[in-house]
C-alpha positions as CSV (number, residue, x, y, z in Angstrom):
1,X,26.2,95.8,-0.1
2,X,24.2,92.4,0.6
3,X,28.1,90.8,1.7
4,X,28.5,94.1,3.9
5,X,25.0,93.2,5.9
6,X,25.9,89.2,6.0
7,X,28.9,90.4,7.9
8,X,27.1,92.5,9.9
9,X,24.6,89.8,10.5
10,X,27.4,87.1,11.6
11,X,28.9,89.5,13.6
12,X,25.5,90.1,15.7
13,X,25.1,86.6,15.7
14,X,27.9,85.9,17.2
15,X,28.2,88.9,19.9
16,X,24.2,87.3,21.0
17,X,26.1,83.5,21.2
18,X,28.8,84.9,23.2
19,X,26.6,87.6,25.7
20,X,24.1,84.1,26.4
21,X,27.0,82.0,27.2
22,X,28.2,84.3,29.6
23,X,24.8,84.8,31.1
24,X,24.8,81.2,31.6
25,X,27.9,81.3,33.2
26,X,27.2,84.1,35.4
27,X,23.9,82.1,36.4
28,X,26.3,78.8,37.4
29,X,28.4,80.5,39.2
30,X,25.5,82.2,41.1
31,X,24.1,79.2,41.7
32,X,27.7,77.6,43.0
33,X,28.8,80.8,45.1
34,X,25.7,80.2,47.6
35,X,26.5,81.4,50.3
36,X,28.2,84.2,49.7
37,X,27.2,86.1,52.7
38,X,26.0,84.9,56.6
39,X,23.2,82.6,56.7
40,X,21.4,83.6,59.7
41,X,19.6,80.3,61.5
42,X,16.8,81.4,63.6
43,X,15.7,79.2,66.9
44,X,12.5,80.1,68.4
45,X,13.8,79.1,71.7
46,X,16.1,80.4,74.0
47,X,19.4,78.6,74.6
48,X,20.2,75.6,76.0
49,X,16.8,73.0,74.8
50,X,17.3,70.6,71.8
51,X,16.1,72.9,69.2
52,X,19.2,75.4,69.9
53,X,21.3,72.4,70.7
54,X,20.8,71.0,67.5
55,X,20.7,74.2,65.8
56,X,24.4,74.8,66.8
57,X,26.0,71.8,66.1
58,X,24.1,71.6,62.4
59,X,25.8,75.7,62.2
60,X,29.0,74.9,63.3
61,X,29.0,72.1,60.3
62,X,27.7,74.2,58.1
63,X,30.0,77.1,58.5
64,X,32.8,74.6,58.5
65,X,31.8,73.1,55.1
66,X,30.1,76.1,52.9
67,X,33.0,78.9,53.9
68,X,30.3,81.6,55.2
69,X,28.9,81.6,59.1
70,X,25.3,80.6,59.8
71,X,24.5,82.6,62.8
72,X,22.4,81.2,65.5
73,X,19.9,83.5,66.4
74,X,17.4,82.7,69.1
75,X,14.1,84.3,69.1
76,X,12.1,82.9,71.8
77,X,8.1,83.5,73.1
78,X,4.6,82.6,72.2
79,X,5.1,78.5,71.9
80,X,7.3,78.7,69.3
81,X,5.5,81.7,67.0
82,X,7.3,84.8,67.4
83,X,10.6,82.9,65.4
84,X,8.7,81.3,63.1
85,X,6.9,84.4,61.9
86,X,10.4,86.2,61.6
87,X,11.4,83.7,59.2
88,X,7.7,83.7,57.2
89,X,8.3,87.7,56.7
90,X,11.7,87.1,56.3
91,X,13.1,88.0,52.3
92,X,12.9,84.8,50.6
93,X,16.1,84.9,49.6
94,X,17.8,81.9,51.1
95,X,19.9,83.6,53.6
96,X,17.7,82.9,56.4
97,X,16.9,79.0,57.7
98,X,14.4,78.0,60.7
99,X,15.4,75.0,62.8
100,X,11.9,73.5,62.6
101,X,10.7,71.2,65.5
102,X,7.4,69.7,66.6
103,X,5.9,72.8,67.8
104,X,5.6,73.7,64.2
105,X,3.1,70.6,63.3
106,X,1.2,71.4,66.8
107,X,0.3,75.1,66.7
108,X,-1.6,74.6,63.5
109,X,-4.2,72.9,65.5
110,X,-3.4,74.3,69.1
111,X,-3.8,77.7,68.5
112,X,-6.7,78.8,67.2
113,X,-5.3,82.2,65.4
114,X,-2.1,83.1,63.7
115,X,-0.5,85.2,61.4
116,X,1.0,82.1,59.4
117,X,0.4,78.8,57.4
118,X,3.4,76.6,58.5
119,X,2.3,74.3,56.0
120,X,2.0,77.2,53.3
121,X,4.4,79.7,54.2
122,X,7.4,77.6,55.1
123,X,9.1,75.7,52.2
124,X,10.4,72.4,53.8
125,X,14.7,71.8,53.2
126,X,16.2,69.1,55.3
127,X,15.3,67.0,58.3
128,X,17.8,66.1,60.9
129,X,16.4,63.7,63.4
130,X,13.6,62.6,65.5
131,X,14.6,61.7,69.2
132,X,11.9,60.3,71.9
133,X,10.9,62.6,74.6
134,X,12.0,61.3,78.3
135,X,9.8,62.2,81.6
136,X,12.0,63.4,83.6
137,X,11.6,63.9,87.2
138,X,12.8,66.2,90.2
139,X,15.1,64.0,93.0
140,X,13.2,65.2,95.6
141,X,10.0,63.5,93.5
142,X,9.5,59.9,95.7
143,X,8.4,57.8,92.2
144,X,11.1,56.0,91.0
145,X,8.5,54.5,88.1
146,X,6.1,55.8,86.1
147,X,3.7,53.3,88.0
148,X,5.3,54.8,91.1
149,X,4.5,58.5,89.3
150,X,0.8,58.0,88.7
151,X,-0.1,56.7,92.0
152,X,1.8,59.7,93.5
153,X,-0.2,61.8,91.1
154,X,-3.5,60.1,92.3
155,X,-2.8,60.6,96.0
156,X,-1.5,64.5,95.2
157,X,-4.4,65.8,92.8
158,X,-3.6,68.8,90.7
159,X,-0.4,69.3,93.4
160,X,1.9,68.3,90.8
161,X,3.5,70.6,88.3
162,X,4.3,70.0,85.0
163,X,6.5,72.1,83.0
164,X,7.1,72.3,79.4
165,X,9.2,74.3,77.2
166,X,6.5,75.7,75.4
167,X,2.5,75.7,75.3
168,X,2.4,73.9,72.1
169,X,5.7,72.1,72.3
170,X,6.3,68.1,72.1
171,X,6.9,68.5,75.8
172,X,3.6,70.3,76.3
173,X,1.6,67.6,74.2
174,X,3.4,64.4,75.5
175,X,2.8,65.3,78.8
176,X,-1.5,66.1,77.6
177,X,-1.2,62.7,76.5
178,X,0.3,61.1,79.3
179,X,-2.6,63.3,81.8
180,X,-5.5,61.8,79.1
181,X,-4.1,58.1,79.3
182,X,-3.8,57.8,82.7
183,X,-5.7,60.2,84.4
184,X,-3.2,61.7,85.9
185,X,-4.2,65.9,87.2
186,X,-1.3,68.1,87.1
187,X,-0.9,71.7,86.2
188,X,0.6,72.6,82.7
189,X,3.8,75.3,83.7
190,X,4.5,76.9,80.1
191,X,8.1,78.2,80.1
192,X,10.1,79.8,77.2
193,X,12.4,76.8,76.5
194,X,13.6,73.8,77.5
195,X,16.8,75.5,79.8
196,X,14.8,77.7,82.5
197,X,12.3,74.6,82.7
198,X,15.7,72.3,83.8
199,X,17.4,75.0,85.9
200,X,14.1,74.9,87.8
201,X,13.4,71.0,87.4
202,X,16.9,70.6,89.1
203,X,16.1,73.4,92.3
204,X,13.3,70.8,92.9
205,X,10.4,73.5,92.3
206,X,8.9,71.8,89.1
207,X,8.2,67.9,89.4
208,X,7.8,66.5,85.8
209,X,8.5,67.6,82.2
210,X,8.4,65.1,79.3
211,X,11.9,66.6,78.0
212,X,13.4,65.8,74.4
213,X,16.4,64.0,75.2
214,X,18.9,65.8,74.0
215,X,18.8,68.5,76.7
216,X,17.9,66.1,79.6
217,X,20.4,63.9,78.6
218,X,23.7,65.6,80.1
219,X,21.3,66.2,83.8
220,X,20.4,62.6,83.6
221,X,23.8,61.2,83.5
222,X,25.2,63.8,85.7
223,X,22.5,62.3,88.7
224,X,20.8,65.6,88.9
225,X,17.0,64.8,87.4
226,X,15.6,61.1,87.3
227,X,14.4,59.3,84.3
228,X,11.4,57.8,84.6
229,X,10.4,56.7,81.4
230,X,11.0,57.2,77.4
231,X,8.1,58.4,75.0
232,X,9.1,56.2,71.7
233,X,7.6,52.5,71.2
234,X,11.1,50.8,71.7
235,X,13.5,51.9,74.3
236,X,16.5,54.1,73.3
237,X,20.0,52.5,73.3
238,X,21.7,55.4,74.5
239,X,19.7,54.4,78.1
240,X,18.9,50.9,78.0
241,X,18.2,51.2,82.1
242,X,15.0,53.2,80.9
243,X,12.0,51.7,80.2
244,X,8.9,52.8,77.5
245,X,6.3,55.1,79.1
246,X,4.1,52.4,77.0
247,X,5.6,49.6,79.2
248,X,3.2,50.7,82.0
249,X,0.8,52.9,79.6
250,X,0.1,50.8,77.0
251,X,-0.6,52.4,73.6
252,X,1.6,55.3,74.6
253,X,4.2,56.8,72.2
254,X,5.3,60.1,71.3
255,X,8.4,61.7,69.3
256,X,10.0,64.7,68.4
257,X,11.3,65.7,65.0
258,X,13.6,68.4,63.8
259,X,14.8,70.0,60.7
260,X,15.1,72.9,58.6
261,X,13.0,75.3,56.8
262,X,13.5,78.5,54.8
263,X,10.9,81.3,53.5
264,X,8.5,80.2,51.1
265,X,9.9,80.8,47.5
266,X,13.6,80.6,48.6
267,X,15.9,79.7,45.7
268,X,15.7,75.9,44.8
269,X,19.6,75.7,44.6
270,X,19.7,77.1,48.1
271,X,17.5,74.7,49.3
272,X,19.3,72.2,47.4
273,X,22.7,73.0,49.1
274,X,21.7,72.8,52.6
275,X,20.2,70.2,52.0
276,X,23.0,67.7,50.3
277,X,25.3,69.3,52.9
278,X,22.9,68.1,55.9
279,X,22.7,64.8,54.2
280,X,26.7,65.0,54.0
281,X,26.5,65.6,58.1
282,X,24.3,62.6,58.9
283,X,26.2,60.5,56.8
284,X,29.6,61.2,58.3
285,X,30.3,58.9,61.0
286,X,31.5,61.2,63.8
287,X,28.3,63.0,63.5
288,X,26.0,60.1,63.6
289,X,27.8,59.1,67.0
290,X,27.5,62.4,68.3
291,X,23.6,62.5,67.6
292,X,23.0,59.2,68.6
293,X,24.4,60.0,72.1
294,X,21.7,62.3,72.3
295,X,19.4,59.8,71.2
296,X,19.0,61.1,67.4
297,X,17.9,58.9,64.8
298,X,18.5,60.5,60.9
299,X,16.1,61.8,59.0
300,X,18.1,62.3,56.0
301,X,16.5,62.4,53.1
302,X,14.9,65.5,50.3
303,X,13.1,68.6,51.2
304,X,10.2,66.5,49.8
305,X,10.4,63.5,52.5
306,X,11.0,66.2,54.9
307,X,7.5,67.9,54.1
308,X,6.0,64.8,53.9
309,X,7.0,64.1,57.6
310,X,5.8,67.9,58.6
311,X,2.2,66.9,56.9
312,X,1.9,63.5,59.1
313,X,3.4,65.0,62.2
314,X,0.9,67.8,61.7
315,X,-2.0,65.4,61.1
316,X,-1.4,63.1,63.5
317,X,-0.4,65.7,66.9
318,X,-4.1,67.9,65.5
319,X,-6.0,64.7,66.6
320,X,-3.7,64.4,69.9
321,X,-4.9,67.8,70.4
322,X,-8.4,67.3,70.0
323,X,-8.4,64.4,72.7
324,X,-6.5,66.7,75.4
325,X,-9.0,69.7,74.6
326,X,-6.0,71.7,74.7
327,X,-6.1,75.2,72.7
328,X,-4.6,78.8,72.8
329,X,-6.5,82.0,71.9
């Protein structure tokens, strides 16, 4: 009897080795077959700015390189927050990615409710770059400098119009920056992205918008906006003609950053992927020509030095913010 039960006991023993080695298995492969399904990659702008610029090119290598399509999806209004809340609520299962941009370190400070904790809500995953800002101007604008630009200003009090894609954007606070350094009264124009804001900027019936490159860029070389002036500390090789905003303002800098996020308590190996596979795209050299063109420098590194940026980009544009007096209810 007691040699019947010791075979019955090495037979259990060994039907419990073999069901947790396939578990195992099972759990690999899981973790090696994301994605198995769309990704969707939310923009909380229209078409046509940086953020959706960047958005597509990052989706286009993606999709190329993990065999499943990450699908753009733009979901534009209230400076930024009707996209990002989509995401926060969104089911935290890795199949849904937010191109974060500056707005996201901004509204913390600028508006004085919402639904969400960036910070909290949103679990950091890969940066991409940070470009400076340019101040771009319409042709029919007389300035041809930025010293040109504030004197104009000075002699057309609150007759000049300044657009942004966003309240709470980069281009909204570079250009509260720019009003608090130099004095400079101009109206704030909020528009839904950076696209209308150029279509308009071009027709001649907005003056100024402090841009991020990437989607001035194109309009600038094509002759049909004029670049006053870059937001960054040094001046970007991509348009070496352009001087610093800080060459005539001095102490004046401003950037934008960009990345991406996913739903707080999305898988770690999901996270992980994107992540190595971003790293992969700002390493390859055709890429990194391609970005720099539009005046991209890499932020490559982990989801950690990502939300390490997000916290001193958030710190630092909170006191910008307080200067400019700027909120939103």
């Amino acid at each position: 009897m007691s040699r019947l039960v010791r075979c019955i006991a090495t037979a259990s023993l060994t039907t419990l080795i073999t069901t947790l080695v396939a578990l195992m298995g099972m759990g690999t492969a899981s973790a090696q077959s994301y994605p198995n399904r769309p990704v969707k990659f939310v923009v909380a702008y229209p078409p046509g700015g940086t953020t959706d610029v960047l958005a597509r090119i990052m989706a286009t290598w993606l999709s190329d390189k993990l065999g499943q399509p990450f699908v753009v999806e733009n979901k534009p209004g209230a400076g930024n927050n009707i996209g990002t809340e989509a995401v926060v609520n969104a089911a935290p299962d890795g199949y849904t990615m937010l191109l974060v941009n500056p707005a996201h370190g901004i509204n913390a400070s600028l508006y004085k409710k919402l639904n969400f904790n960036f910070m909290r809500d949103i679990a950091p995953v890969a940066g991409i770059v940070r470009t400076p800002n340019v101040m771009v101007v319409a042709n029919n604008v007389p300035a041809k400098s930025v010293a040109e630009f504030i004197a104009y200003c000075k002699a057309n009090p609150s007759k000049v119009n300044m657009a942004s894609s966003g309240s709470g954007t980069s281009t909204h606070l570079s250009g509260e920056l720019f009003k608090t350094m130099t004095g400079c009264a101009m109206q704030h124009v909020p528009y839904k992205g950076a696209g209308p804001v150029l279509t308009d900027l071009i027709g001649g019936q907005i003056q100024v918008f402090f841009d991020n490159l990437p989607s001035s860029a194109p309009h600038i070389k094509g002759g049909s906006i004029r670049a006053l002036g870059m937001t960054s500390a040094a001046r970007e090789p991509s348009f070496p003609d352009v001087p610093t905003i800080g060459d005539t303002v001095n102490g004046y800098e401003a950037t934008a950053w960009f990345g991406i996020g996913m739903p707080k308590g999305a898988p770690r190996e999901a996270i992980e992927r994107i992540n190595a596979e971003v790293n992969r795209a700002l390493a390859d050299p055709k890429m990194r020509e391609r970005l720099a063109a539009l005046g991209g420098v890499s932020m490559a590194g982990t989801p950690e030095d990502f939300g390490r940026a997000i916290a001193a980009e958030t710190e630092k544009w909170a006191k910008v913010v307080a200067a400019s007096g700027a909120t939103i209810d």
